[in-house]
Every structure is written in C-alpha cells, then in structure tokens.
N, C-alpha and C positions, 0 to 999 in steps of 0.2 A: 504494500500500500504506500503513497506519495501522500506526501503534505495535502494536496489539490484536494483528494478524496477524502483524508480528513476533513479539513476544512468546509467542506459540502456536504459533512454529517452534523455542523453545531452552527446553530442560528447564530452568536457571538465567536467571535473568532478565540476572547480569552478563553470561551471553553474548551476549547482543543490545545490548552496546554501540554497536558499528562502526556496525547499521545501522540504530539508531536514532540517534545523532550524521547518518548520511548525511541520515536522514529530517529531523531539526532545522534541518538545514544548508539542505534545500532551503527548508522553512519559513520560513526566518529571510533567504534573499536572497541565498545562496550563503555564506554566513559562518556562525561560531558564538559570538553575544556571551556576558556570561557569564551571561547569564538562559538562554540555552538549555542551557548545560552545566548550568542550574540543574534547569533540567526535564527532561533526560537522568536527572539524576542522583535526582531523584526518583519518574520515575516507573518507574526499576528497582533502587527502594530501596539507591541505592548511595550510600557518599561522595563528594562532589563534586571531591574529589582523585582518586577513581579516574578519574572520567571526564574531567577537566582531564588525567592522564598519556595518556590512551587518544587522547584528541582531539590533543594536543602533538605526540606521536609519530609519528603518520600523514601524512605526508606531502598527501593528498587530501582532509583536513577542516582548513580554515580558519578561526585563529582571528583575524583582522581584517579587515575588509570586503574583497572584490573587485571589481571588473570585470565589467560586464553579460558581456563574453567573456573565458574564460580562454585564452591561447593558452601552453603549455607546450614545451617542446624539451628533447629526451632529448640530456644529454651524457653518458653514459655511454659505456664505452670502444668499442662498435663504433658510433655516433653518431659521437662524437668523432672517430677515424678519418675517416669518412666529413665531415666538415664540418659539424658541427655547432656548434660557435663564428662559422662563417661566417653559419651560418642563424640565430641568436641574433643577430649582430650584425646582419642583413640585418632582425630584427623590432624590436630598438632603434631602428635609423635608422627606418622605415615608422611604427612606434607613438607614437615617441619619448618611450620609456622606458628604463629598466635593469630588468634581473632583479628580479623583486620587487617591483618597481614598480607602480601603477595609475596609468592617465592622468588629467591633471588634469579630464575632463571625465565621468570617472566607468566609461567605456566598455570599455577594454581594461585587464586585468591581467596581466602578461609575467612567466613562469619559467622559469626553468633548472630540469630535475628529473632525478633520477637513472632509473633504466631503466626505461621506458615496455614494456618487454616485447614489442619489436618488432624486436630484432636483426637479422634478413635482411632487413629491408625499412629501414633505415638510410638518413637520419635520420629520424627521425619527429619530430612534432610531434603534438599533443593539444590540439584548441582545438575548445572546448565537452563535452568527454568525447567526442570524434569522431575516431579516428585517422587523420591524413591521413600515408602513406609509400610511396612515400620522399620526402622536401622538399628542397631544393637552394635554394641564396638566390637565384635569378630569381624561383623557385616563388611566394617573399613577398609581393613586391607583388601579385598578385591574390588571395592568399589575405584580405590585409587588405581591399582596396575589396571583397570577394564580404563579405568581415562587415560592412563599412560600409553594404552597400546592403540587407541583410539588416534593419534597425532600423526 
C-alpha cells in the first residue's frame, strides 16, 4: 500500500498518521530517522511535532535503528506469571543482548514490551511481527538458530 491509498481511506489527512509512520518505517529499514518524521509530516500537512509525539508514543514505531529481526516478549502481568522474565533472560543469554538492545552485528534487536494481546496463550513473544505462543525458555534456543538460518 502507498501513502495515496492511505490517505483516501481518512477524511482528515492527520488521521492517517499511524499508518503512514508504519508505511515510513518500512521504507526507511524498520526505523524512523528524523527525515522520515520529516516527510510524514509533510506530506499530511502536519507539524512535525505532531508527528514526532505520534511516532514517540507508540510503542511499534521506532525511533533508532533496529535489528534485521525484532524479537519482543510480553511481560505483562499474565506473561509475567507465566515466565516471562525466564524467557527474556533465556533471549539475552542466546542473543547476547539486554532489552533494548541490538546486537553488535547489526542482526537481532531484543525487547521487553508490555501486552502483546495474547493473554491465554502466555508467554508470547513477537519476532518479526509473527506471534509465536506460548514460548517457554527451552523454546529459545531454536527459535534463534530457525532466524539464524533464515539470512
């Protein structure tokens, strides 16, 4: 999908922020530097504050480079419960990174994120926009070599 057809799905242009930021986002590498907030914000005649608060906000548009793979873990409270600090720490040791993190080889980006919208099926994880649950920290190590070999 192009800007165009967004913008011909929302009677005000600022409401086609989100998926026009998504659409930047894929454009630009998975990331949004500040020439795309620049062009976000021009071409739905907005201030470029607005779309700098829009893009900060959300949690699923990034504003500093990532990781050819995103892998994510839902610590929220029925995550959490369920072992999700286990499974975070079991993607630290395997990645070797911290939350937030991107490895130094440019490859993997590891988050902690709050709820992944997947409560009965606890823990989940979200690596590449793909929800894999429930995950357990054995599950780890071949969820990494299956994206390793995947390149």
């Amino acid at each position: 999908m192009n800007l165009d057809a967004v913008l011909a799905e929302y009677p005000e242009s600022r409401s086609a922020i989100l998926p026009a930021l998504r659409l930047a986002q894929e454009a630009h590498g998975g990331w949004l530097p500040p020439e795309a907030l620049r062009e976000v914000a021009d071409a739905l005649d907005l201030a470029p504050a607005q779309v700098e608060a829009v893009a900060s906000f959300y949690d699923m548009l990034h504003l500093a480079p990532v990781g050819k793979h995103m892998v994510e873990v839902c610590t929220n409270l029925s995550c959490a419960l369920l072992g999700a600090q286990q499974v975070l720490e079991a993607f630290e040791r395997e990645l070797g990174v911290h939350p937030g993190e991107t490895s130094e080889d440019g490859e993997f980006t590891l988050r902690a994120i709050e709820c992944a919208g997947g409560c009965g099926r606890a823990v989940v994880v979200v690596v590449d926009e793909v929800y894999r649950e429930p995950v357990r920290p054995e599950d780890v190590p071949a969820i990494v070599e299956e994206l390793k070999r995947a390149d």
